[in-house]
N, C-alpha and C positions, 0 to 999 in steps of 0.2 A: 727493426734493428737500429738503435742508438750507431750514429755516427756521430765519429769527433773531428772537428772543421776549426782553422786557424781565423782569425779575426783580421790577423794585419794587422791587428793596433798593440805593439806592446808583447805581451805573453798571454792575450786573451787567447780563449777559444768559447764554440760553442757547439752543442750537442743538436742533433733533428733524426728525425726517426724517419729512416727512406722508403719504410714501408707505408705509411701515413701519408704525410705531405712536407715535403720537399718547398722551402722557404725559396723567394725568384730575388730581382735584381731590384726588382717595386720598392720592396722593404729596407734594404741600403740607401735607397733615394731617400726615401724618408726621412730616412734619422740622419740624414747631413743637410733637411728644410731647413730646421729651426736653429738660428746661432743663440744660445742661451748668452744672455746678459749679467744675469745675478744668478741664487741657486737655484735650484728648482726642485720640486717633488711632483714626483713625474706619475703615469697610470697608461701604461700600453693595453691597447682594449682587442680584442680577438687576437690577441697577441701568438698564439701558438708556440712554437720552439723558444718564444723571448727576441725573435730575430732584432725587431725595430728597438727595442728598452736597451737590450745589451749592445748592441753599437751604437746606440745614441748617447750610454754610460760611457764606454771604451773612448769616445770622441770630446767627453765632455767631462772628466771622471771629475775632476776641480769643481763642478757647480753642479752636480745633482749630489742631494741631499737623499731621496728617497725613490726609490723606482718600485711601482703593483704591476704584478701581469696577470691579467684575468683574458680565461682562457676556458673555452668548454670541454674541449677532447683532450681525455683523461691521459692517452697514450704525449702529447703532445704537451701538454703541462710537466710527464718524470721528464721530458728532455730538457724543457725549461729548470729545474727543480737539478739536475745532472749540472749542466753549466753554470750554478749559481754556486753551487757545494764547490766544482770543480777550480774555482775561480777565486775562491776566496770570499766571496759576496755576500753571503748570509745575513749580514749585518745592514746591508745595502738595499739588495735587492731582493724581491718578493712574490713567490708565483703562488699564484691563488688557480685552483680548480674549478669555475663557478660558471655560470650565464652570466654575460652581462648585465641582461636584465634582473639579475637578484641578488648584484652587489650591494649590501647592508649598506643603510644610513649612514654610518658611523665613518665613512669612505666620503659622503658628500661636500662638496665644497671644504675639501680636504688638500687640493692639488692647485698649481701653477700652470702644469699643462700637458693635454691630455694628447695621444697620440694614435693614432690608428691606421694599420691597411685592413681593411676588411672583405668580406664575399664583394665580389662585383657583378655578380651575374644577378639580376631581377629572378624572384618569386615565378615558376608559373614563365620561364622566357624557353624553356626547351633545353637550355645548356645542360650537359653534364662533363665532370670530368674524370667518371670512371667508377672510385672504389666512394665508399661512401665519406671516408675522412676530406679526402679533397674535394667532397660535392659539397660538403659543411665547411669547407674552409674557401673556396670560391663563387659558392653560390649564397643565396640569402635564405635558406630552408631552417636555420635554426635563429636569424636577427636579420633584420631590415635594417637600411641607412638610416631612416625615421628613429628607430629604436636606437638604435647607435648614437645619432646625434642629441637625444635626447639625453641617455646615460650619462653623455661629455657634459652637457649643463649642468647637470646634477654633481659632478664629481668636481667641476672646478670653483677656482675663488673666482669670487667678481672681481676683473679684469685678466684673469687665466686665459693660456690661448690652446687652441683643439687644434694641431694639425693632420690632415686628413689626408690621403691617395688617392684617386678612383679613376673612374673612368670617362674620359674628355666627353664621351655621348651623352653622363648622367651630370653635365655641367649644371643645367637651370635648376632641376630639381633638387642638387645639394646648395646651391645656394636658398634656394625657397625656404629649406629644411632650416636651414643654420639660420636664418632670420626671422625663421619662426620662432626658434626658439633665445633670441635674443644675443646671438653668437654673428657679432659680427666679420662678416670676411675681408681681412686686411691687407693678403698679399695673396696671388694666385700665380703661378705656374705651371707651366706646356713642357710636356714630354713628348720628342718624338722619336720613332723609332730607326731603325736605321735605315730604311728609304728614304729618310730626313726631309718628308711630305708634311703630313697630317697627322696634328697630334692626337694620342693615342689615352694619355693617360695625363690628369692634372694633378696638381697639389695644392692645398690653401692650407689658408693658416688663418681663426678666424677668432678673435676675443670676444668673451663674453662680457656684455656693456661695453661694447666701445662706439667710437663714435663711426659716419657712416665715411667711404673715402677707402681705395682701395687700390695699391699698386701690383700692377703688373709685370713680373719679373721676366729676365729673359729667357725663351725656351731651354732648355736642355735637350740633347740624344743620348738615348739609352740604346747603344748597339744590341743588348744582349734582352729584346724585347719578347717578355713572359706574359702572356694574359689569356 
């Protein structure tokens, strides 16, 4: 069932489907990472309800020229597709039905900068979180981080930046990822939750060709910690 949900920014709103999956607090962190400097054309990548694209629009309407949201689950793309209509956007923003993995050429090295929260839970680790929409929206059974990070290469300009969310546990192996593939990581960020211990979840921000050198921002708390 389509629910309609205020933004807080403005006269936005946006639509998510509560029988499916239910957008957390990850996704708003997100899209307040990146301060855009110039415009941008943006591509939110397991995007689902459009959560990350449309508040990082809403926050930033002045400099983004063009926002993609590629997205697999079909129920989860009308919600995105509802908010865009609802909104005014159509000329803006754009939700695509697809795998990441079979985003057309014609997409590549087409972007500024790529944005993502994706599954967190490892292939094959035991998690489940119930109905099948949200085992595909936080586990890795339909895309891997590997495959994700690779897509971002593909989609961006040379010197584009990819900001990512995940999980503080899968720290080394997304930086391995991103310097595999030529995506360097520029700034990183701690999330902690609200026993304001151990962080839980990071964030980077990582350009492709850039050189190597990389700041470390100061932690944040997220009282309202979803994973």
């Amino acid at each position: 069932m389509l629910q309609k949900e205020t933004l807080n920014i403005g006269d936005m709103v946006i639509y998510q489907d509560t029988e499916l999956y239910r957008f957390t607090s990850d996704s708003v962190l997100l899209s307040h990472f990146y301060k855009p400097n110039g415009t941008e054309t943006v591509a939110d990548l397991c995007s689902g309800c459009g959560i990350v694209g449309v508040h990082f629009y809403a926050l930033n309407e002045t400099k983004v020229k063009r926002a993609d949201f590629f997205e697999l689950q079909q129920g989860l793309h009308e919600a995105c597709v509802k908010t865009v209509s609802e909104n005014n956007l159509t000329d803006k923003l754009f939700p695509h039905n697809i795998r990441v993995q079979d985003i057309p050429n014609e997409y590549y090295g087409k972007y500024t900068l790529v944005l993502c929260n994706p599954p967190y839970a490892k292939q094959n680790s035991g998690f489940s979180a119930g109905t099948v929409s949200s085992n595909l929206a936080r586990c890795e059974e339909a895309i891997t981080l590997k495959e994700i990070i690779y897509a971002a290469k593909r989609l961006l300009k040379f010197g584009g930046r990819f900001c990512l969310i995940h999980r503080a546990d899968r720290l080394a192996e997304i930086m391995y990822e991103l310097k595999k593939e030529n995506l360097e990581p520029k700034k990183l960020q701690f999330i902690l939750g609200a026993d304001d211990k151990t962080p839980y979840l990071i964030m980077v921000e990582a350009v492709l060709g850039g050189k190597e050198g990389i700041s470390v921002l100061p932690s944040i708390k997220n009282d309202r910690k979803e994973i």
